[in-house]
Gaussian input, Z-matrix of N, CA and C with variables (Angstrom, degrees):
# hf/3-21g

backbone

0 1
 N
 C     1     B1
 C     2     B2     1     A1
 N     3     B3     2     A2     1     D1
 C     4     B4     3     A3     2     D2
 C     5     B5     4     A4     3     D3
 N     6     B6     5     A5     4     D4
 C     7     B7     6     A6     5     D5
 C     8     B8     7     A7     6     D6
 N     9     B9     8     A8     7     D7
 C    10    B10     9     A9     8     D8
 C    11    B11    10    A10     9     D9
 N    12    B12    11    A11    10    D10
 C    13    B13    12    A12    11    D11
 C    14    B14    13    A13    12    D12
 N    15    B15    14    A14    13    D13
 C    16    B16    15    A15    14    D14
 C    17    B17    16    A16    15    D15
 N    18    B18    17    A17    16    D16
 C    19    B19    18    A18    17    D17
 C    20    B20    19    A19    18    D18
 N    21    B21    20    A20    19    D19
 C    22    B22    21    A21    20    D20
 C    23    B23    22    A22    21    D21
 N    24    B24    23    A23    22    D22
 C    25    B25    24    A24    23    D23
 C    26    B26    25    A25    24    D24
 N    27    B27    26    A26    25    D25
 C    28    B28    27    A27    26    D26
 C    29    B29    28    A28    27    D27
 N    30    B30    29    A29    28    D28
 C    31    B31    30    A30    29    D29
 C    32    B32    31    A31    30    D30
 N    33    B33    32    A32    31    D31
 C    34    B34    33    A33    32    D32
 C    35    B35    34    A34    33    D33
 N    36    B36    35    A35    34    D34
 C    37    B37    36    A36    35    D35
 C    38    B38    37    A37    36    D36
 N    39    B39    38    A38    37    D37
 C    40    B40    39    A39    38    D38
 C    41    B41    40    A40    39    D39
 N    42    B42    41    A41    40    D40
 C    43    B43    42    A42    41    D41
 C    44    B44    43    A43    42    D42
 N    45    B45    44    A44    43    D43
 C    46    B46    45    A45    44    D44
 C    47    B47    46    A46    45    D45
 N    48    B48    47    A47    46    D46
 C    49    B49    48    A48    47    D47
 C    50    B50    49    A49    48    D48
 N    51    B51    50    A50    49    D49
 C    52    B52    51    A51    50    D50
 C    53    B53    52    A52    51    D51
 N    54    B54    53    A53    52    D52
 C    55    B55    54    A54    53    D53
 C    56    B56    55    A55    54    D54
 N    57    B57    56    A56    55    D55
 C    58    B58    57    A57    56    D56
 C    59    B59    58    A58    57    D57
 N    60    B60    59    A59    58    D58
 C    61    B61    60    A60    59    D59
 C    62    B62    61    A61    60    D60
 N    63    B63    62    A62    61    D61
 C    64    B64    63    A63    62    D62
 C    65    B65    64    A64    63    D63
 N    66    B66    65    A65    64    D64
 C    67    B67    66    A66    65    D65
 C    68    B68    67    A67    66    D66
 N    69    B69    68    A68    67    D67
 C    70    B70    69    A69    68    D68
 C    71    B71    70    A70    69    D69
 N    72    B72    71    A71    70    D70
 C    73    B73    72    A72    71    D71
 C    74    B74    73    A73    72    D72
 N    75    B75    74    A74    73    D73
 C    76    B76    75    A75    74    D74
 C    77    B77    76    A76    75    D75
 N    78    B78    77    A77    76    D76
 C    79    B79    78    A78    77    D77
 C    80    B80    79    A79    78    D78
 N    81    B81    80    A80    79    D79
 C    82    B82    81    A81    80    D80
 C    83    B83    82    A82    81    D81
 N    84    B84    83    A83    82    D82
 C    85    B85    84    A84    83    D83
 C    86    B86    85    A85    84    D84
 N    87    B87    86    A86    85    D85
 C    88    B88    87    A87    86    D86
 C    89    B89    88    A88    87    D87
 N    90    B90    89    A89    88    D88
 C    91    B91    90    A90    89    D89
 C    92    B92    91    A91    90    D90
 N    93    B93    92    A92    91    D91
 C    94    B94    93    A93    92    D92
 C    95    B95    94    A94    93    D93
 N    96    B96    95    A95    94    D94
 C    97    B97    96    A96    95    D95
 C    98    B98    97    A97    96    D96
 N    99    B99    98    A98    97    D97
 C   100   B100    99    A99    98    D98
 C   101   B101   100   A100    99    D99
 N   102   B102   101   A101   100   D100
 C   103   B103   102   A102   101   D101
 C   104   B104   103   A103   102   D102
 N   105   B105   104   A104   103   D103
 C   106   B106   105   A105   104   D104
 C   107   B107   106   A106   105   D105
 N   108   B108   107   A107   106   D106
 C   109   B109   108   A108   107   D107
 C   110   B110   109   A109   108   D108
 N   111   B111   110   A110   109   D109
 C   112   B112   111   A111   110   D110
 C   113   B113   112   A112   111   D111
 N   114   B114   113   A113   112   D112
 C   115   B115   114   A114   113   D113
 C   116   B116   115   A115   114   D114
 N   117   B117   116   A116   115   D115
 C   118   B118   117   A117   116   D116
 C   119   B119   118   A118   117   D117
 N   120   B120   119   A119   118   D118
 C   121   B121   120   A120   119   D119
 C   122   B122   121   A121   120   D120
 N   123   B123   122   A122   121   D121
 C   124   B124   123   A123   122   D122
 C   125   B125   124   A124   123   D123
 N   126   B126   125   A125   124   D124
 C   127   B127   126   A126   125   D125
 C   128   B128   127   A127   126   D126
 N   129   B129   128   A128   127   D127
 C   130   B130   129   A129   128   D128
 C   131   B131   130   A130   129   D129
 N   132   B132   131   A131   130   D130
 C   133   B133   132   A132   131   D131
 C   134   B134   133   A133   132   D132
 N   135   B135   134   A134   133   D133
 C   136   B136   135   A135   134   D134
 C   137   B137   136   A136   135   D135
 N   138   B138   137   A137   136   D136
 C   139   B139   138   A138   137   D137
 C   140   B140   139   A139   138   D138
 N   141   B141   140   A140   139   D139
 C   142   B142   141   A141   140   D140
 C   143   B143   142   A142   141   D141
 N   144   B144   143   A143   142   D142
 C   145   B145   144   A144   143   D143
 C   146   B146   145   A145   144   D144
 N   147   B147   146   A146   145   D145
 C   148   B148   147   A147   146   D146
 C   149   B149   148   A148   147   D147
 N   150   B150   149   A149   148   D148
 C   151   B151   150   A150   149   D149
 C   152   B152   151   A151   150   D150
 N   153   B153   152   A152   151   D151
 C   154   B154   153   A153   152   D152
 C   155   B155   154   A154   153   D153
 N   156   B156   155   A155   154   D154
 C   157   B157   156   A156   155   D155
 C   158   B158   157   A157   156   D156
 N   159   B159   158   A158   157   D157
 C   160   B160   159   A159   158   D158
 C   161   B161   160   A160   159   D159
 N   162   B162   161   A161   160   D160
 C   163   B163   162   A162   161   D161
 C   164   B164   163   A163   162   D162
 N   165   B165   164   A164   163   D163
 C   166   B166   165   A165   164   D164
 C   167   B167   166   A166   165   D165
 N   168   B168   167   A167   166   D166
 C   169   B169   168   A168   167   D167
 C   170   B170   169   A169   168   D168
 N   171   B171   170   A170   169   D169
 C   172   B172   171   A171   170   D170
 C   173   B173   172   A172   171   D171
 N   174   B174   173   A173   172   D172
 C   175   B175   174   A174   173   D173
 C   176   B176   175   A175   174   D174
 N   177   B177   176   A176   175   D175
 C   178   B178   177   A177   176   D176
 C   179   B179   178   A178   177   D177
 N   180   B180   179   A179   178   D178
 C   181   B181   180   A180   179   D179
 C   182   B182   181   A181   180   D180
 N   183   B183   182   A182   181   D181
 C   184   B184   183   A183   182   D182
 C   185   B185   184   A184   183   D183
 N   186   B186   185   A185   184   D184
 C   187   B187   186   A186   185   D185
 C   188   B188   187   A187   186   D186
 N   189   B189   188   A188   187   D187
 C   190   B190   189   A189   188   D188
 C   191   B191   190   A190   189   D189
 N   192   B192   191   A191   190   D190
 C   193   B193   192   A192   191   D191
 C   194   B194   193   A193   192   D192
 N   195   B195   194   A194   193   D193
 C   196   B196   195   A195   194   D194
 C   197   B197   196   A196   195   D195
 N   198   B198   197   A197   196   D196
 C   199   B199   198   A198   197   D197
 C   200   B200   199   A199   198   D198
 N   201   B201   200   A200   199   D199
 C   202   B202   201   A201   200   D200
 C   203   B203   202   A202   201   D201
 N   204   B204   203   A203   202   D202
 C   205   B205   204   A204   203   D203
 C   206   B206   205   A205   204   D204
 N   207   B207   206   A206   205   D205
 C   208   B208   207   A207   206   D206
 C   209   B209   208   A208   207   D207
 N   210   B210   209   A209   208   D208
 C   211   B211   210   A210   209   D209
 C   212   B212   211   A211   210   D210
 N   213   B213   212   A212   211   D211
 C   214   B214   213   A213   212   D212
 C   215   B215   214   A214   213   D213
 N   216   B216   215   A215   214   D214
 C   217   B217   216   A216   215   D215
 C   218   B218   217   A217   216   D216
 N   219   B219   218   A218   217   D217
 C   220   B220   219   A219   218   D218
 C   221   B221   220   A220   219   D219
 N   222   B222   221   A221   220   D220
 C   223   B223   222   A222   221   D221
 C   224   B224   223   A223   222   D222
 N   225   B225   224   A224   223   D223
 C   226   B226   225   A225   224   D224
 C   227   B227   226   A226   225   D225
 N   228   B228   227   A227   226   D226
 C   229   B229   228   A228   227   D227
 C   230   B230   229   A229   228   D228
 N   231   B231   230   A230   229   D229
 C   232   B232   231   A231   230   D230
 C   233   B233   232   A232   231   D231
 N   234   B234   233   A233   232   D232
 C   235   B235   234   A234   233   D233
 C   236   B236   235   A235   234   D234
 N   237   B237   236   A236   235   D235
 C   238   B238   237   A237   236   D236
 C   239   B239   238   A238   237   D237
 N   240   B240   239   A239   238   D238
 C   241   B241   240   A240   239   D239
 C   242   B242   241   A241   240   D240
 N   243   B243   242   A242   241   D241
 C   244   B244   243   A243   242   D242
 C   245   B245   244   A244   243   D243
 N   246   B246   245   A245   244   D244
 C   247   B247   246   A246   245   D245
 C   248   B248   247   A247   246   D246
 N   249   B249   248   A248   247   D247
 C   250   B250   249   A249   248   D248
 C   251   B251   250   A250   249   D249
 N   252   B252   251   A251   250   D250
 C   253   B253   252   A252   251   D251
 C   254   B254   253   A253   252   D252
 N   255   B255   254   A254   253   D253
 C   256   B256   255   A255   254   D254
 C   257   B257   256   A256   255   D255
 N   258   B258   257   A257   256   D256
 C   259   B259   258   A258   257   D257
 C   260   B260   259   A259   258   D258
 N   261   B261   260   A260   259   D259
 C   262   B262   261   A261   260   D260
 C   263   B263   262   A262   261   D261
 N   264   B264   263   A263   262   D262
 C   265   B265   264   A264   263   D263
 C   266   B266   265   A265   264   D264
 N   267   B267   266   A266   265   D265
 C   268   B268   267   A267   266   D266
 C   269   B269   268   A268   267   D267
 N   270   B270   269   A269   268   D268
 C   271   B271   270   A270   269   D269
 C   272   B272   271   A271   270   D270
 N   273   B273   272   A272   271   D271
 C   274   B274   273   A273   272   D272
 C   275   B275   274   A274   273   D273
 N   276   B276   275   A275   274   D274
 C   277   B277   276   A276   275   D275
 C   278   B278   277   A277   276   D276
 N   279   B279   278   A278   277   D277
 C   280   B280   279   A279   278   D278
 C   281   B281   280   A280   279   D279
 N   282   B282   281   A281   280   D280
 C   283   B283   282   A282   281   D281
 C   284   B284   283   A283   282   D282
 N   285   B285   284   A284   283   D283
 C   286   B286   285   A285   284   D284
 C   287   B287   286   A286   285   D285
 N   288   B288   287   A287   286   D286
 C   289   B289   288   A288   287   D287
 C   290   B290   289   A289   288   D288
 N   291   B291   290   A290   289   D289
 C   292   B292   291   A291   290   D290
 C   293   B293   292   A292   291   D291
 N   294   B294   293   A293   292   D292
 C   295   B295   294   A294   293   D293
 C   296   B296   295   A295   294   D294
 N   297   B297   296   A296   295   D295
 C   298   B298   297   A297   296   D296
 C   299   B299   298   A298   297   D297
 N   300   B300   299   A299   298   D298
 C   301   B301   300   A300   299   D299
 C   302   B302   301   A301   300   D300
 N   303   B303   302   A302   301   D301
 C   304   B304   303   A303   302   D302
 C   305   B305   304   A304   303   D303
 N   306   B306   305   A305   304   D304
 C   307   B307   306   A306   305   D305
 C   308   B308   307   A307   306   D306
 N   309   B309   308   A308   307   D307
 C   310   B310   309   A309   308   D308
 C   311   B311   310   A310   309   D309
 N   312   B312   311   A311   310   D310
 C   313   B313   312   A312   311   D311
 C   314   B314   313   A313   312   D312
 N   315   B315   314   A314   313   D313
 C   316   B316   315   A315   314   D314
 C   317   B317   316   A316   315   D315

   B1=1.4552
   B2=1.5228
   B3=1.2534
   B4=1.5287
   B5=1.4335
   B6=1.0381
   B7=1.5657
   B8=1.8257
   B9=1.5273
   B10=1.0968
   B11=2.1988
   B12=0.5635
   B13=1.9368
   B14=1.3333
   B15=1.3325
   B16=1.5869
   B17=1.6682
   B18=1.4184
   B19=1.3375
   B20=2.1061
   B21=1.5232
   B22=1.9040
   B23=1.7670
   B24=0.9501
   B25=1.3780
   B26=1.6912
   B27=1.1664
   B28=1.6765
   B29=1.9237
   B30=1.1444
   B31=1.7828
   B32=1.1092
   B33=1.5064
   B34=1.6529
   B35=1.3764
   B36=1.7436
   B37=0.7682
   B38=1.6945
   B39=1.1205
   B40=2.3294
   B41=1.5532
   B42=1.5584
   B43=1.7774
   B44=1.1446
   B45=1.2922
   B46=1.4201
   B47=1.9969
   B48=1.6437
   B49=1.3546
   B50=1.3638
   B51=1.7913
   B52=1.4041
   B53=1.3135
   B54=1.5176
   B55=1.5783
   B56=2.0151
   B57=1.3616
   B58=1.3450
   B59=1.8639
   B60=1.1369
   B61=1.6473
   B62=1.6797
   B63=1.3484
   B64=1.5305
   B65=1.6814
   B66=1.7870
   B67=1.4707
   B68=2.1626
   B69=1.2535
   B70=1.8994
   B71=1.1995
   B72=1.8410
   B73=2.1719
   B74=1.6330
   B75=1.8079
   B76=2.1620
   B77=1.0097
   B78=1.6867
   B79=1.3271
   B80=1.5624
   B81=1.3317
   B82=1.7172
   B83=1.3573
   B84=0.9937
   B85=1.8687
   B86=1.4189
   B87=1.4527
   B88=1.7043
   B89=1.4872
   B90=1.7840
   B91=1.4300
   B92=1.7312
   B93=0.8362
   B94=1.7373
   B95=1.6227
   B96=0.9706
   B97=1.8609
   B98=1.2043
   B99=1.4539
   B100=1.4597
   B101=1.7167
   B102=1.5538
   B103=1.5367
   B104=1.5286
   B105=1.1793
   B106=1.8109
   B107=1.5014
   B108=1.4629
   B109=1.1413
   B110=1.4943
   B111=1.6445
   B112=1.4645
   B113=1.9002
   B114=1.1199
   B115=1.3061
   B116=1.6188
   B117=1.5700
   B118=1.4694
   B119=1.1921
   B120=1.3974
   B121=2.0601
   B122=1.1657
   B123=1.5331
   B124=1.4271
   B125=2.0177
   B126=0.9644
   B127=1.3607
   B128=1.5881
   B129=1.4180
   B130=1.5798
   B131=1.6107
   B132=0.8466
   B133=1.5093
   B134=1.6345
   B135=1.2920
   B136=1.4374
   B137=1.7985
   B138=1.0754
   B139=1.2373
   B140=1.8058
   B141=1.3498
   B142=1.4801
   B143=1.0904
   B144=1.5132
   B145=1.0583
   B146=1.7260
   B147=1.5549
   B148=1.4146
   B149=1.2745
   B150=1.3842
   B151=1.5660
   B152=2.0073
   B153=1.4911
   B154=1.7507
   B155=1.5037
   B156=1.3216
   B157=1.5286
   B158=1.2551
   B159=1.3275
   B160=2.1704
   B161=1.6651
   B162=1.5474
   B163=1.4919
   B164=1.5088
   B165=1.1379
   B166=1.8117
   B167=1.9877
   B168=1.3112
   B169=1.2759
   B170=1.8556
   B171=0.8014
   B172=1.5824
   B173=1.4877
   B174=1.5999
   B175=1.1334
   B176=1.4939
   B177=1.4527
   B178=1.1625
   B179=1.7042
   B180=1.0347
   B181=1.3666
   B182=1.1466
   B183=1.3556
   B184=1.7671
   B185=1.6295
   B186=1.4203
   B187=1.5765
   B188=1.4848
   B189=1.0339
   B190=1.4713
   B191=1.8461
   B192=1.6015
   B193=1.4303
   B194=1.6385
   B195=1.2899
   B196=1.2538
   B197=1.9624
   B198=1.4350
   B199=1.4599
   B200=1.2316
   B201=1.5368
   B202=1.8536
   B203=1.9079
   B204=1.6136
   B205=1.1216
   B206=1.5791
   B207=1.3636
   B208=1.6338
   B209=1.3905
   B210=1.4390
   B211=1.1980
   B212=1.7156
   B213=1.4627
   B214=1.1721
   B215=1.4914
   B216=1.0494
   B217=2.0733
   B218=1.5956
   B219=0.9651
   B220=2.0101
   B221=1.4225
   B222=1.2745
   B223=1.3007
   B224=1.8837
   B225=1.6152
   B226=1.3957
   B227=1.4728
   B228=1.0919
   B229=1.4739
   B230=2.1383
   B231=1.4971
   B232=1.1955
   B233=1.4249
   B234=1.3114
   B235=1.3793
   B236=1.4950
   B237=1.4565
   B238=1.8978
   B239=1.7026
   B240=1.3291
   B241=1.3699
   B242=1.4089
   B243=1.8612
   B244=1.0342
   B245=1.6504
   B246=1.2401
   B247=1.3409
   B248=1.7658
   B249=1.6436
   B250=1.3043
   B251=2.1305
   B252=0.8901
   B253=1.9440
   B254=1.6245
   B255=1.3382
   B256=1.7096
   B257=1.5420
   B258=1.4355
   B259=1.3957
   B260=1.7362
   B261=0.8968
   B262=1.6245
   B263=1.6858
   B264=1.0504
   B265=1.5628
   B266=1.3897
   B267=1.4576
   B268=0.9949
   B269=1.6331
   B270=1.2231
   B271=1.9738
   B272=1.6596
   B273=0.9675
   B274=1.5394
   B275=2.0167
   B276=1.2035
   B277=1.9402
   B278=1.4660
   B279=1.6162
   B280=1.4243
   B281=2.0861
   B282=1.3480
   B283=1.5381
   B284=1.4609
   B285=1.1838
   B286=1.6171
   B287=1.3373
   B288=1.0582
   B289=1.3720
   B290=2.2024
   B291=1.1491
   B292=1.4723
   B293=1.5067
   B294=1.6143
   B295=1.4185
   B296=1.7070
   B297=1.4997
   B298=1.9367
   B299=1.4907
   B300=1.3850
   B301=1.5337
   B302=2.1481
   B303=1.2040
   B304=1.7730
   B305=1.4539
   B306=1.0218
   B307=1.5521
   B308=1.2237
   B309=0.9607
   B310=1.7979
   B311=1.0344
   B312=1.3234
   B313=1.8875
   B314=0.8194
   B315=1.5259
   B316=1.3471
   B317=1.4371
   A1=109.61
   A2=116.54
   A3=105.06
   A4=139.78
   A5=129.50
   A6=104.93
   A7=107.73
   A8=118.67
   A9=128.51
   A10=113.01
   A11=106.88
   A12=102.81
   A13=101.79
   A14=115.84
   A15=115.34
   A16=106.35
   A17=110.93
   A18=115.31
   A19=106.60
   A20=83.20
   A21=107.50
   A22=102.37
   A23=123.31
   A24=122.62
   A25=92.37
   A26=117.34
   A27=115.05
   A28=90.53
   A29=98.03
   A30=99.92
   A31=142.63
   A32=96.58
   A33=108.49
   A34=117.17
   A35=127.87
   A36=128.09
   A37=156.33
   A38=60.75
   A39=85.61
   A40=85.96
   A41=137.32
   A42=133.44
   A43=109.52
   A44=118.15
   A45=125.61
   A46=114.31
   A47=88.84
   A48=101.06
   A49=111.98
   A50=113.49
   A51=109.98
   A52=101.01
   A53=111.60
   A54=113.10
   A55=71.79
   A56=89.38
   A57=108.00
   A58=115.76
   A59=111.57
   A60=108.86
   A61=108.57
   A62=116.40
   A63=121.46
   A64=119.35
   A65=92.82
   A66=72.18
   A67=91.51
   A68=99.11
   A69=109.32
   A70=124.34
   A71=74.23
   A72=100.70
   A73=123.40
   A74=78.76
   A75=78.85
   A76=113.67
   A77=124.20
   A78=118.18
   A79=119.68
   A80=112.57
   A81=115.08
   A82=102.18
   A83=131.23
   A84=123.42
   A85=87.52
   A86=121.87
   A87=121.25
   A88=114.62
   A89=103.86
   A90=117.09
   A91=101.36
   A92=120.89
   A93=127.14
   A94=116.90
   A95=74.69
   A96=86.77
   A97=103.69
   A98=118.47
   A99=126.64
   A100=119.02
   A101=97.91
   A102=98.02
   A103=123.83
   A104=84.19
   A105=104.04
   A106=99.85
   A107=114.14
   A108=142.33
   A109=109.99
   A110=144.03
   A111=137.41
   A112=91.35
   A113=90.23
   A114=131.83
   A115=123.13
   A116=108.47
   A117=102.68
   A118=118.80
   A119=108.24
   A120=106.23
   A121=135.94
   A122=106.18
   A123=141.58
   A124=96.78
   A125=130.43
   A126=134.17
   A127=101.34
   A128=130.01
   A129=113.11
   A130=98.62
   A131=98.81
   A132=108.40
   A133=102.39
   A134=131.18
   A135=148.35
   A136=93.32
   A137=134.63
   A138=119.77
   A139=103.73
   A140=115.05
   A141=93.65
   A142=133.51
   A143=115.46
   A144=126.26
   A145=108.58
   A146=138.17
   A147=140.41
   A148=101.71
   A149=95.38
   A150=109.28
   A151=98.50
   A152=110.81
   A153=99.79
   A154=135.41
   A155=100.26
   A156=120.50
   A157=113.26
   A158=125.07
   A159=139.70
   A160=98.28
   A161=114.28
   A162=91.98
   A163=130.13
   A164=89.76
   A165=94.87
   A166=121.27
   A167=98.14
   A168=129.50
   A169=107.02
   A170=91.70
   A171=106.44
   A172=125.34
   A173=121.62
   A174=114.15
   A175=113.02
   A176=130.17
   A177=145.44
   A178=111.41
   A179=139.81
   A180=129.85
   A181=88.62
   A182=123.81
   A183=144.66
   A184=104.06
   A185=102.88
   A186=125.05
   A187=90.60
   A188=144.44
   A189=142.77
   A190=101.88
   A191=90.67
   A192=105.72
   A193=118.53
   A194=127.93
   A195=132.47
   A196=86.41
   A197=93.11
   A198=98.11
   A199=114.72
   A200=127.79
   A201=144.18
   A202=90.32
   A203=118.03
   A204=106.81
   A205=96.01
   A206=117.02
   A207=121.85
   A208=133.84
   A209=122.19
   A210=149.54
   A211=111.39
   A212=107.05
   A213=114.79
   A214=105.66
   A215=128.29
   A216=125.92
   A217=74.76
   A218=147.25
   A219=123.13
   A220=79.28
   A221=158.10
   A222=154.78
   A223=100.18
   A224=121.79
   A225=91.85
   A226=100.63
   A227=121.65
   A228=120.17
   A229=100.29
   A230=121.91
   A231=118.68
   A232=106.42
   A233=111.61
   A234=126.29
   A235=114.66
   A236=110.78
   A237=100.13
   A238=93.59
   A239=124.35
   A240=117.39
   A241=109.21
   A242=115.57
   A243=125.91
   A244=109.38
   A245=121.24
   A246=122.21
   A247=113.75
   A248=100.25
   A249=105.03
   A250=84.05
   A251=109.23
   A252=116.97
   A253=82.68
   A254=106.90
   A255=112.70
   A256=84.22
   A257=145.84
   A258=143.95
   A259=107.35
   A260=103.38
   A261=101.62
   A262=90.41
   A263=130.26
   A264=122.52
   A265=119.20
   A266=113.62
   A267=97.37
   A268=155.43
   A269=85.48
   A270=97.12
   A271=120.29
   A272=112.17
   A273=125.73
   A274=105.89
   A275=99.96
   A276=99.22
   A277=91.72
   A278=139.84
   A279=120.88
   A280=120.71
   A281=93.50
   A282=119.41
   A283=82.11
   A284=130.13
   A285=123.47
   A286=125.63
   A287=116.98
   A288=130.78
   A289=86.34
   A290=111.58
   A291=110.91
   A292=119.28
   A293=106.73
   A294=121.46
   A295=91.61
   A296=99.82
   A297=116.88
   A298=110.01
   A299=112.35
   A300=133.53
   A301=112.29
   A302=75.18
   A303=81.35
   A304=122.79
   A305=118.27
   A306=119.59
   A307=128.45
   A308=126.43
   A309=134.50
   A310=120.39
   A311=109.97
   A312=124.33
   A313=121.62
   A314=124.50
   A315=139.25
   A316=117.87
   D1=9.68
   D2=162.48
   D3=-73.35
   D4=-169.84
   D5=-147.21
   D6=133.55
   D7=141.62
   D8=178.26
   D9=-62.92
   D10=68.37
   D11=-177.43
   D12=-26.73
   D13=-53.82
   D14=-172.02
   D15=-41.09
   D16=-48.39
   D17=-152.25
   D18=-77.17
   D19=-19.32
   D20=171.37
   D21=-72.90
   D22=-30.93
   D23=-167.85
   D24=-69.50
   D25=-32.42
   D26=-143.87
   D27=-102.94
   D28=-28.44
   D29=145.27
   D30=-41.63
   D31=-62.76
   D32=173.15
   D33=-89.20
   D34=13.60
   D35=115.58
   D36=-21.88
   D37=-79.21
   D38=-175.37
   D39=-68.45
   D40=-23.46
   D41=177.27
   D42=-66.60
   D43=-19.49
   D44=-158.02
   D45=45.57
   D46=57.90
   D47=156.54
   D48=-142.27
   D49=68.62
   D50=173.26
   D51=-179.90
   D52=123.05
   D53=-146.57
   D54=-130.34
   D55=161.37
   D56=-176.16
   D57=-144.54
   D58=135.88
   D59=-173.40
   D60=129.77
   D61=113.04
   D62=179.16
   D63=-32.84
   D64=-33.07
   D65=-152.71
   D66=-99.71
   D67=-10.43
   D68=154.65
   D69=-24.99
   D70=-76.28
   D71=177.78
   D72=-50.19
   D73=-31.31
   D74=177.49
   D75=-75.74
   D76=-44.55
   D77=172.56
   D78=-46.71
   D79=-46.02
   D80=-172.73
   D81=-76.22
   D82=-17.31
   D83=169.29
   D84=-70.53
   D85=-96.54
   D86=-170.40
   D87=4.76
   D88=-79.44
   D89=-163.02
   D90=-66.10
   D91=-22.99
   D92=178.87
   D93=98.17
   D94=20.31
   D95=-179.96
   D96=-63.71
   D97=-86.50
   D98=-179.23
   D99=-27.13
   D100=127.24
   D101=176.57
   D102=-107.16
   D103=-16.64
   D104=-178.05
   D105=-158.90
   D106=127.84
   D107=-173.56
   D108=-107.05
   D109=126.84
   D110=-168.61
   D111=-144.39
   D112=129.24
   D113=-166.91
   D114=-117.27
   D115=80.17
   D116=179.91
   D117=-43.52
   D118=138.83
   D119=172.58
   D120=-61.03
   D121=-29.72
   D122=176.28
   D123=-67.71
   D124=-7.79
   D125=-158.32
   D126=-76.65
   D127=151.26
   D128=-166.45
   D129=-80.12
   D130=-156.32
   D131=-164.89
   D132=-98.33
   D133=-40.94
   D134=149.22
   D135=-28.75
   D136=-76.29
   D137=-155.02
   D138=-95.02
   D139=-17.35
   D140=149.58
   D141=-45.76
   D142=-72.41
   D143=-166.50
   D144=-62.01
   D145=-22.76
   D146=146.46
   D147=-22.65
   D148=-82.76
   D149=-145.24
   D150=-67.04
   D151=-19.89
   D152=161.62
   D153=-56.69
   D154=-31.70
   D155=-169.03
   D156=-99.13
   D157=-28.94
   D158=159.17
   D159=-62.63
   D160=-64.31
   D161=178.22
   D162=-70.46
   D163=-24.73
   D164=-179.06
   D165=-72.54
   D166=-8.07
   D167=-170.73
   D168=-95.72
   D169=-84.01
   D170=159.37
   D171=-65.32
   D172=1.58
   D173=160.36
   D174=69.78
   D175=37.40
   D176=-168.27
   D177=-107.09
   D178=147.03
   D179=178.09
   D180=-92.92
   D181=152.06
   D182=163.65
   D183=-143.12
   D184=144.89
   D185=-158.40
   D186=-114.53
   D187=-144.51
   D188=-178.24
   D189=142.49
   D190=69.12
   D191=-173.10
   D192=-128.06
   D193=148.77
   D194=145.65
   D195=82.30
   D196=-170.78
   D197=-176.70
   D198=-112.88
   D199=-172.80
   D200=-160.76
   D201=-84.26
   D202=-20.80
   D203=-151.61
   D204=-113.74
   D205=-34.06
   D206=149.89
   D207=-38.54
   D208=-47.95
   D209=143.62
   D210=-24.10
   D211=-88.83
   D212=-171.32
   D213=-57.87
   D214=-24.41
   D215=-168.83
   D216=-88.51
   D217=-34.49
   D218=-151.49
   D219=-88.07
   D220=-36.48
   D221=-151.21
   D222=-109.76
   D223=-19.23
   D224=174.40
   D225=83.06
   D226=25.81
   D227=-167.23
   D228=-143.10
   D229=173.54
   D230=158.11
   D231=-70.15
   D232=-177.71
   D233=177.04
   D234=-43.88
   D235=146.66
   D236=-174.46
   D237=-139.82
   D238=161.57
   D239=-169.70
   D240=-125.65
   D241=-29.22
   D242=168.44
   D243=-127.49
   D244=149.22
   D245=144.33
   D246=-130.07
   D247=175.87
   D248=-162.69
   D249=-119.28
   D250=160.33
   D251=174.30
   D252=-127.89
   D253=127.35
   D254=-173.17
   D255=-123.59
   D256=51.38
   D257=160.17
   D258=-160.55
   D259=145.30
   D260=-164.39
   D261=-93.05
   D262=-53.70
   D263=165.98
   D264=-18.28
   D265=-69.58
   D266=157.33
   D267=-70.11
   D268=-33.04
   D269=160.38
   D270=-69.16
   D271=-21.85
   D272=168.20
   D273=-73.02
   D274=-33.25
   D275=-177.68
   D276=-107.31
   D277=-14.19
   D278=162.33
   D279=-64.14
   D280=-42.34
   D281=-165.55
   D282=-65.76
   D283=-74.82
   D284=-175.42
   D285=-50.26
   D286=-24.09
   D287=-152.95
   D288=-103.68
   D289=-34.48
   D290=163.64
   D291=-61.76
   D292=-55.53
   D293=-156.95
   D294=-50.39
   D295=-53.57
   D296=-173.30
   D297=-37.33
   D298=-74.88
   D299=160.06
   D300=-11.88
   D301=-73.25
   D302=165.48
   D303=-62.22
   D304=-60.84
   D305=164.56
   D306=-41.45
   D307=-51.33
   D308=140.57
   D309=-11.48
   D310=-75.79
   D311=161.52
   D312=-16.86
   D313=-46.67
   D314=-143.28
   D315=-96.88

């Protein structure tokens, strides 16, 4: 299952299962939509700590990877700080496709 994730994000894009915008992502945690939550690192500390306590609350996985400017280029978009993965297919092959990435590193 390795593979670029970034380039999976811009997938579940064009599926229209991947909504982007703080106050989006909160809604799609709430309603339970969101399956995987990604969280630029670069993100202030105000919307870290949000988006810690919505997923951790709601029982949501959140990633807290890469940067605002990584994000927005894998999506074809400006800079993005949060997104929401509204399909577990795909958040299930993003989350792996991270864990790999890191492990590599290592």
């Amino acid at each position: 299952m390795k593979g670029n994730w970034l380039s999976t994000l811009g997938l579940a894009l064009r599926a229209g299962k991947l909504i982007t915008g703080e106050e989006q992502v909160v809604k799609a945690i709430q309603s339970g939509q969101a399956k995987l939550v990604i969280v630029a690192a670069d993100a202030s500390d105000g919307t870290l700590k949000k988006m810690k306590d919505k997923t951790s609350f709601y029982k949501v996985p959140l990633k807290i990877t890469s940067d605002r400017s990584a994000l927005g280029q894998a999506i074809g978009k400006g800079e993005r700080v949060s997104l929401a993965v509204m399909d577990q297919g795909f958040a299930s092959s993003i989350q792996n496709r991270i864990e790999n990435s890191v492990s590599d590193r290592q």
